[in-house]
C-alpha positions as CSV (number, residue, x, y, z in Angstrom):
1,X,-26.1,-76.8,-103.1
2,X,-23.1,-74.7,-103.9
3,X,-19.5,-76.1,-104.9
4,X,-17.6,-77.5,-102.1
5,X,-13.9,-77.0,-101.0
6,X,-11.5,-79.0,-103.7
7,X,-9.6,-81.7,-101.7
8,X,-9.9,-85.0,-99.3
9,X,-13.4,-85.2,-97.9
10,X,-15.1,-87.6,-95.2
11,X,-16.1,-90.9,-97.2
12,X,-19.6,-89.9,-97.1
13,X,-20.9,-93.3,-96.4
14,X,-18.8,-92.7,-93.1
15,X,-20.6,-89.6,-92.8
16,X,-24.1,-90.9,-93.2
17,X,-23.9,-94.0,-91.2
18,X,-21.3,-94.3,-88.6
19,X,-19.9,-91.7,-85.8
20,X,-17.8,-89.7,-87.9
21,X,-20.1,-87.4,-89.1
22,X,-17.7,-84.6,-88.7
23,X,-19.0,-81.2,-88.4
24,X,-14.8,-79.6,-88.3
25,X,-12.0,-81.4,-89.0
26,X,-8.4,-81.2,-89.7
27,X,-7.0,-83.1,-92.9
28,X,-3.2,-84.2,-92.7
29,X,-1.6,-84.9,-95.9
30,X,1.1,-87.7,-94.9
31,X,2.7,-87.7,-98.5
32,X,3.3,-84.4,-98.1
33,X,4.9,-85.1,-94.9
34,X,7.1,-87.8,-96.7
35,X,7.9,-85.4,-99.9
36,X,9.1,-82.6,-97.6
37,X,11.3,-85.4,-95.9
38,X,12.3,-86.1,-98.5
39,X,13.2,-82.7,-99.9
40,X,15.2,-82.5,-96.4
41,X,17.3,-85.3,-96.8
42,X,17.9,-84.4,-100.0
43,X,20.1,-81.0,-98.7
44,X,22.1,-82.7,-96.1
45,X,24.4,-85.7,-95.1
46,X,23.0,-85.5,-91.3
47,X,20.5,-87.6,-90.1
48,X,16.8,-86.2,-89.5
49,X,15.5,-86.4,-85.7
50,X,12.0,-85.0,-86.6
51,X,10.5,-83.3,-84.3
52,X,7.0,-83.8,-82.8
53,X,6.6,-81.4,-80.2
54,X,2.8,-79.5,-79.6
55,X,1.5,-82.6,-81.2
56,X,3.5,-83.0,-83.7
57,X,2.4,-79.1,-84.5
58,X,-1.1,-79.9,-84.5
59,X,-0.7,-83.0,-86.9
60,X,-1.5,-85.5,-84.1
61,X,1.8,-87.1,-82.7
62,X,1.0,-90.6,-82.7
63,X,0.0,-91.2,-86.6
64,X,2.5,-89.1,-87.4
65,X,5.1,-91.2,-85.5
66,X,4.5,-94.4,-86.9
67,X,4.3,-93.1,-89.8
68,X,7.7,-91.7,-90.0
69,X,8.6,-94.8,-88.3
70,X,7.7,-96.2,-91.0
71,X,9.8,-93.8,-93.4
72,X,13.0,-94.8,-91.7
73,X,13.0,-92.3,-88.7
74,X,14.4,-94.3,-86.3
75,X,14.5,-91.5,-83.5
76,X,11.7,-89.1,-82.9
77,X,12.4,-86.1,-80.8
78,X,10.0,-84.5,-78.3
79,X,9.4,-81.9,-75.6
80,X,8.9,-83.6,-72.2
81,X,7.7,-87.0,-70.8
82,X,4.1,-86.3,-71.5
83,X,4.4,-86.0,-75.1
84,X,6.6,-89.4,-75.4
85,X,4.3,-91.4,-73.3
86,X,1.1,-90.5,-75.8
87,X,3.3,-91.2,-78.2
88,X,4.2,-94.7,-76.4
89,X,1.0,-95.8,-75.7
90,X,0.3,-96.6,-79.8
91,X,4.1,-97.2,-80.8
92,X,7.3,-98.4,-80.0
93,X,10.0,-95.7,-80.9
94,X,13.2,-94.5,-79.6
95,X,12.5,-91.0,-78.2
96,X,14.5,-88.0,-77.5
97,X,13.2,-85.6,-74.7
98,X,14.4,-82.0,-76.0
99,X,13.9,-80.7,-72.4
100,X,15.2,-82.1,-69.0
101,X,12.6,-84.1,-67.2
102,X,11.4,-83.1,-63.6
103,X,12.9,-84.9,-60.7
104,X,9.2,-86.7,-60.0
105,X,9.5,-88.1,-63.7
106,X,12.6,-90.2,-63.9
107,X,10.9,-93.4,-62.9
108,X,9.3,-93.1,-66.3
109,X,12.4,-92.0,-68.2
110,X,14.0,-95.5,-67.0
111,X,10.8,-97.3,-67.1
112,X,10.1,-96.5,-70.8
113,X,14.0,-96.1,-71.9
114,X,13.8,-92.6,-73.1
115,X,16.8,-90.7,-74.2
116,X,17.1,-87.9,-71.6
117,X,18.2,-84.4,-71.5
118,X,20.4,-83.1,-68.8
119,X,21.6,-79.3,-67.8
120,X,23.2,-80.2,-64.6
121,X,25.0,-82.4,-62.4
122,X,22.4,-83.5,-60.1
123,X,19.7,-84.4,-62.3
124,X,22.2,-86.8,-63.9
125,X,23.7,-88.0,-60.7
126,X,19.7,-88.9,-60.1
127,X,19.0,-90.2,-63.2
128,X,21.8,-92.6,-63.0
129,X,20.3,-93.5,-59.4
130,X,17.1,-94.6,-60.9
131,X,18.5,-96.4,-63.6
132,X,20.8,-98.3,-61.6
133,X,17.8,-99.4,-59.3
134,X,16.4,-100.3,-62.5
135,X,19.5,-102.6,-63.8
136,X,19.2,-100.5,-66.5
137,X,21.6,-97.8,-69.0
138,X,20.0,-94.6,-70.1
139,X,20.8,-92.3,-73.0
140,X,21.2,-88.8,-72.5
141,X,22.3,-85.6,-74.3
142,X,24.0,-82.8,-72.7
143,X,22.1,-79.1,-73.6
144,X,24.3,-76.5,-73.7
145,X,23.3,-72.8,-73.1
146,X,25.5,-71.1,-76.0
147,X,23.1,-67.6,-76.3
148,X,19.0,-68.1,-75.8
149,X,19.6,-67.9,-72.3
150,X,16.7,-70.3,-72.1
151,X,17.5,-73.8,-71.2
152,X,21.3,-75.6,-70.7
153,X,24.4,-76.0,-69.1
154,X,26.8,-72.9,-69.4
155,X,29.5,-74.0,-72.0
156,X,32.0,-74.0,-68.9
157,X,30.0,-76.4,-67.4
158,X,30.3,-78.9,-69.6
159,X,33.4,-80.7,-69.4
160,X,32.6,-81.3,-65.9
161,X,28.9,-82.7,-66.8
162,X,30.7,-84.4,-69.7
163,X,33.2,-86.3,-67.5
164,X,30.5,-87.4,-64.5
165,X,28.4,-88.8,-67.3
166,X,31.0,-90.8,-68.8
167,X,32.2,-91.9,-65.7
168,X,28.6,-92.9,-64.3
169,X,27.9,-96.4,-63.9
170,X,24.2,-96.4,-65.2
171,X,24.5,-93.6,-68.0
172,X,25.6,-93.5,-71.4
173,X,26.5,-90.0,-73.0
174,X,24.7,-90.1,-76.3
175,X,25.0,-86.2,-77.8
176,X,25.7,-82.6,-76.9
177,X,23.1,-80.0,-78.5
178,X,22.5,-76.5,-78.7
179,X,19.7,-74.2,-79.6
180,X,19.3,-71.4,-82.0
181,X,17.9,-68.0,-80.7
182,X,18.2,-65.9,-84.0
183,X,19.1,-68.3,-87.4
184,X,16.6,-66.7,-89.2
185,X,17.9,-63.3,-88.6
186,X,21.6,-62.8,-87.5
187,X,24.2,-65.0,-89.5
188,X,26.7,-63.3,-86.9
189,X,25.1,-64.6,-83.9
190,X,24.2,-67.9,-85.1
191,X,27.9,-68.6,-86.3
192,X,29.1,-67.7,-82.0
193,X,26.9,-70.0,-80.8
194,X,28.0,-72.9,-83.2
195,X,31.5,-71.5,-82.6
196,X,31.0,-72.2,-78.9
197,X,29.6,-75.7,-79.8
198,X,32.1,-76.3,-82.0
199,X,35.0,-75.3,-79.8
200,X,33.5,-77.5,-76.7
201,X,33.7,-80.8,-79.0
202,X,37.4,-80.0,-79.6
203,X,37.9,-79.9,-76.0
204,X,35.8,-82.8,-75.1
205,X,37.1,-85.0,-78.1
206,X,40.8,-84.0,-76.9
207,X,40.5,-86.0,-73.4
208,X,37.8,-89.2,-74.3
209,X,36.5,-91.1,-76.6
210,X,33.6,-89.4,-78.0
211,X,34.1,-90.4,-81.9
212,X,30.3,-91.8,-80.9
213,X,28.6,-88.7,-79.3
214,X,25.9,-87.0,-81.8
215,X,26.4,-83.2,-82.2
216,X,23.6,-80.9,-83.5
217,X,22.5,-77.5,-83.5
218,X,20.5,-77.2,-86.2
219,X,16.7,-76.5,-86.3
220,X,14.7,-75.5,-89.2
221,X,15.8,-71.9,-89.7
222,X,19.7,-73.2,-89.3
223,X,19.1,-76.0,-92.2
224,X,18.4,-73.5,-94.4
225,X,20.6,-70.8,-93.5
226,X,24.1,-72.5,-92.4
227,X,24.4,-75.6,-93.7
228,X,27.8,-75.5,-91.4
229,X,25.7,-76.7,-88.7
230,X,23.8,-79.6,-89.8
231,X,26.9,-81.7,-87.6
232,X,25.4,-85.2,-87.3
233,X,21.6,-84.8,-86.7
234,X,19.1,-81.4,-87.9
235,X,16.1,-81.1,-85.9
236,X,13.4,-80.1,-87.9
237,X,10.1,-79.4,-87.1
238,X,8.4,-76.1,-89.1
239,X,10.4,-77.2,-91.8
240,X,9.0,-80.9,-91.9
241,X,5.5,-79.8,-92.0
242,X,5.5,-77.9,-94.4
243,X,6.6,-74.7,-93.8
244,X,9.7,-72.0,-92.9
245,X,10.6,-69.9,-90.7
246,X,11.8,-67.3,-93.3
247,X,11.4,-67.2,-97.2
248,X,12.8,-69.7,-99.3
249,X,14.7,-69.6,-102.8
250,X,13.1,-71.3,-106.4
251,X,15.0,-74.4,-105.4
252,X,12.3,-75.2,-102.8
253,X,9.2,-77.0,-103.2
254,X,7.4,-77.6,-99.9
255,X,3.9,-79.6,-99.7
256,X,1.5,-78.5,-97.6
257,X,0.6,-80.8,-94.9
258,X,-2.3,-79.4,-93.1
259,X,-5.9,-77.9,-93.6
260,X,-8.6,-77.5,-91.0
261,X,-12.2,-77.5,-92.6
262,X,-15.5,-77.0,-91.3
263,X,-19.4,-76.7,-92.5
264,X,-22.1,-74.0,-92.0
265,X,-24.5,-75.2,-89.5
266,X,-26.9,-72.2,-89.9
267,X,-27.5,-69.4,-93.2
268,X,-29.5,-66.2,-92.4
269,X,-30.8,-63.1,-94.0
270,X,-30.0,-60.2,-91.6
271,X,-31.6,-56.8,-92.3
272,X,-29.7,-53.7,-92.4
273,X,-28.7,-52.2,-89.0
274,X,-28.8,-55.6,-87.3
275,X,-26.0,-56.7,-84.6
276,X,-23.8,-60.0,-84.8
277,X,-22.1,-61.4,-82.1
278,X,-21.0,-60.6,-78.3
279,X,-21.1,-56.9,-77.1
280,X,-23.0,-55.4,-80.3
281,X,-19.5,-55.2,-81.7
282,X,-20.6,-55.4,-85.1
283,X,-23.8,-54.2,-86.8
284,X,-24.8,-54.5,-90.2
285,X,-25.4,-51.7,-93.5
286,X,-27.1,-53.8,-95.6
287,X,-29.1,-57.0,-96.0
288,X,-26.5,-59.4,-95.4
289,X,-26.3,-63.5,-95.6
290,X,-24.1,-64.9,-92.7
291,X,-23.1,-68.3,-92.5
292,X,-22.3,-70.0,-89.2
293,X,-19.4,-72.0,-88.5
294,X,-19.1,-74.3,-85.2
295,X,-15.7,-73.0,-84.8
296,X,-14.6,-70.3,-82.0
297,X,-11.5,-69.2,-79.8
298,X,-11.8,-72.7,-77.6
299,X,-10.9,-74.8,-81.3
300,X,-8.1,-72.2,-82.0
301,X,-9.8,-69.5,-84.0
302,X,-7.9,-66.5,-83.3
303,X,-7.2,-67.9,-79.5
304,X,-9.1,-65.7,-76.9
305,X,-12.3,-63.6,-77.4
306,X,-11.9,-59.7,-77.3
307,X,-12.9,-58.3,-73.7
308,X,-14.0,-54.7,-75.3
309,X,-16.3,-52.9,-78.7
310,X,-12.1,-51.0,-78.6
311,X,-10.3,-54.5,-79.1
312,X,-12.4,-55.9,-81.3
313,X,-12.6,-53.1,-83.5
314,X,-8.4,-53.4,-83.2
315,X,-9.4,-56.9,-84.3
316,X,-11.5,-56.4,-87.4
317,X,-9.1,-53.1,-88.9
318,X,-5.7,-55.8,-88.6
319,X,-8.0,-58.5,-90.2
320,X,-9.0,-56.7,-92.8
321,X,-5.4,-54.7,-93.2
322,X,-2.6,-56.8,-92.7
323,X,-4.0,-60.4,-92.3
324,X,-7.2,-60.9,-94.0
325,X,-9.3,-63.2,-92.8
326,X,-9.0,-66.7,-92.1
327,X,-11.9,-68.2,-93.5
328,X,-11.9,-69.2,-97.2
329,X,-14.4,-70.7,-99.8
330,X,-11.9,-72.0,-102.3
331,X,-9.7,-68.8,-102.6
332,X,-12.4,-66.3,-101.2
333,X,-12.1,-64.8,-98.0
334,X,-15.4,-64.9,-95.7
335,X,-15.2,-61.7,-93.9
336,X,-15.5,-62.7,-90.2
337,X,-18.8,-60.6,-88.6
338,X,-18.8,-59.4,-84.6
339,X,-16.7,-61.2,-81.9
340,X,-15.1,-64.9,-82.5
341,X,-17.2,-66.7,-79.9
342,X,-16.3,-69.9,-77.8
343,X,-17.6,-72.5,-80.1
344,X,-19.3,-70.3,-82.9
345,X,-18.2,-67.6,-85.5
346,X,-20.3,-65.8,-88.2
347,X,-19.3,-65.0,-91.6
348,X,-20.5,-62.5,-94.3
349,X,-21.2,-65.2,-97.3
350,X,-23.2,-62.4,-99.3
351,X,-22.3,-62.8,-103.0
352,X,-21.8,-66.5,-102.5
353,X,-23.9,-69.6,-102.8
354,X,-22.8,-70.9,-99.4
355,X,-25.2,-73.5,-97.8
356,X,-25.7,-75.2,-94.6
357,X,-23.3,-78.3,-95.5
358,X,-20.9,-76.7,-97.1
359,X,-17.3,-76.5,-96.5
360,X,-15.1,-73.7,-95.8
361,X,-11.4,-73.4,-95.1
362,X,-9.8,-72.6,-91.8
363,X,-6.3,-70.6,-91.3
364,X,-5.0,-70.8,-87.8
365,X,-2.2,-71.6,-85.8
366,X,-1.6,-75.3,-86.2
367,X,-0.4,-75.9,-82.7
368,X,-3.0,-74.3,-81.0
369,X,-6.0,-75.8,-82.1
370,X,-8.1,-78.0,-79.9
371,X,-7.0,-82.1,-79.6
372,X,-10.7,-82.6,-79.8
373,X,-11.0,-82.1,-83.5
374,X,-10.8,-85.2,-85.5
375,X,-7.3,-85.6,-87.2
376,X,-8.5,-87.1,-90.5
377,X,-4.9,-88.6,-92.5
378,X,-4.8,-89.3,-96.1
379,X,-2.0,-91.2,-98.3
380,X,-1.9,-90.3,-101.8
381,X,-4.9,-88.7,-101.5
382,X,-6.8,-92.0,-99.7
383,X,-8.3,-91.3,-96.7
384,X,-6.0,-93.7,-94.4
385,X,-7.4,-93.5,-90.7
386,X,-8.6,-91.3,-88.6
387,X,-7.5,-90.3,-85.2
388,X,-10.4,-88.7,-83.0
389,X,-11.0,-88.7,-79.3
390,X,-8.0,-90.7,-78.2
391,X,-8.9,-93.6,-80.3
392,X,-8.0,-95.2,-84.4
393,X,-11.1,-95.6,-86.7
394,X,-10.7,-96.6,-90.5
395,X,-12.2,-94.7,-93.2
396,X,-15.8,-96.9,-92.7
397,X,-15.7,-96.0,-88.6
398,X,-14.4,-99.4,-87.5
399,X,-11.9,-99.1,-84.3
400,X,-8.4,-100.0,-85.4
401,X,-4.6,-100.0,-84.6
402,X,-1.2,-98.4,-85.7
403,X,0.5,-101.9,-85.9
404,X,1.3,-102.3,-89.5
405,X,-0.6,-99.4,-90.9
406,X,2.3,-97.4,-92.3
């Protein structure tokens, strides 16, 4: 059997006996989270709202929230109400929705106390309508629209929004935010929009006491290009897990927090002139050993098959020209072979010792692969827990909880 993959592996009595016999996987380093934390707080005098968006990028939002819980986060921040309620349903955290919540969904921003995010005067004269049915005060944080033309209030807006919030009797004005459309690539423009945040908290600060309102702008890219606009809270996210949105100096030492790994199911000896895959896209020039991986387009591999022999050949030339391939043994590539299928992919392990069993490495965009691969997390290089199917298993497969883990 030949070598396998260096790094944390199943405990193969789980393997053997109980249901986690895992045929992919993905393998979350949490004390690489914590180092690169770490690393973060270590550059700035804001606090960190991490953020944990897309599943906390793949990582799996609930582990990764308690455990940062656990690391003294006391505020996580998310995208919408569906992402803080998975969250919810395994911890109790304070939560920050990033985006402003549908009209249908502030029974559950009330119900569950989340910190809301509101563009306009309506939504907040609603908000404050459920809450006071409720008998309860809500958080919010006003979004302001200084450039990404995205999401927001228009900075003239504000003042206005500002005041009604203040002055509601069910609402509590908690922070003022912007967005970033180009820190990683125009100082200029970057500096305008803080400008325009900036000159807004003069003008609120002038006419109320706001000395308690939390101001931030920053996301990753901003953090580590204008330290001007840390404020009082970064939001970091790419950053966090381990890596940047542009290239970093010596000074910088990010851990790598994430690894998807598979096995072969399958080796085969195809004979010269053969074809692999979907559409006879690819066909073989020599006797060639290809290893099967239960891994295709619905798990994240490369995201969506190619409809034509034209796209895929497109495929194959910026595989092999700009990006490489994905799949690793070690520090090998495995050339991919024909179309990525829905739940299967071939790779040319000629010149290797490959086996069924054996593990390879996986690159792919963390945030897109499939919520049904086992999130397996590992603490000082322990396998912790793992988090499959909606549900908590320890390392021997017996069902457990967050409480007190971290």
């Amino acid at each position: 059997m030949a070598g396998r993959t260096q790094g944390a592996q199943l405990d193969p009595q789980c393997q053997k006996e109980g249901p986690l016999g895992f045929s992919s996987w993905v393998e979350v380093d949490l004390s690489a989270l914590e180092h690169n934390l770490q690393t973060a707080a270590s550059r700035t005098a804001a606090s960190i709202l991490p953020i944990l968006k897309s599943d906390a990028y793949g990582h799996g939002a609930p582990v990764v929230a308690a455990f940062l819980r656990g690391r003294g986060c006391s505020t996580l921040g998310v995208s919408g109400v569906e992402e803080a309620l998975d969250i919810l349903r395994w911890i109790r955290a304070d939560i920050i929705l990033l985006t402003p919540p549908l009209p249908s969904q502030l029974p559950l921003v009330v119900q569950h106390g989340l910190t809301a995010t509101v563009t306009t005067s309506n939504l907040a004269r609603e908000l404050n309508d459920w809450a006071k049915r409720s008998g309860k005060r809500i958080t919010v944080h006003i979004k302001v629209d200084t450039g990404l033309g995205r999401l927001g209030a228009a900075p003239q807006d504000v003042p206005e929004l500002a005041r009604l919030i203040i002055n509601a009797s069910h609402l509590k004005l908690g922070g003022v935010f912007t967005h970033f459309s180009a820190a990683a690539r125009s100082r200029r423009f970057t500096l305008k929009q803080l400008h325009q945040l900036l000159s807004l908290q003069a003008e609120l600060r002038s006419g109320s006491d706001l000395r308690r309102v939390l101001w931030h702008a920053a996301n990753s890219a901003a953090f580590i290009t204008l330290p001007a606009s840390h404020l009082d809270v970064v939001r970091l996210g790419t950053l966090l897990y381990g890596q940047a949105p542009l290239a970093l100096d010596g000074s910088w030492n990010l851990a790598q927090t994430w690894q998807f790994k598979t096995c072969i199911i399958q080796v085969r000896v195809l004979p010269p002139g053969h074809t692999v895959g979907y559409g006879l896209g690819y066909r073989t020039t020599r006797p060639t050993r290809v290893g099967v991986i239960p891994v295709g387009y619905s798990h994240g591999l490369e995201l969506e098959p190619q409809s034509s022999p034209w796209r895929q050949i497109k495929q194959a030339a910026a595989r092999a020209l700009i990006q490489g391939s994905p799949v690793f043994h070690g520090s090998t590539p495995l050339a991919i072979l024909g179309r990525v299928s829905m739940g299967l992919t071939c790779l040319d392990i000629s010149g290797t010792d490959l086996d069924v069993g054996d593990t390879v490495t996986v690159h792919m965009r963390r945030t897109v692969v499939s919520r049904q691969i086992p999130r397996l997390y590992y603490v000082q290089g322990k396998l912790k827990c793992i988090f499959w199917n909606h549900q908590l298993f320890s390392p021997q497969g017996r069902r457990i909880s967050l409480k007190g883990l971290f």
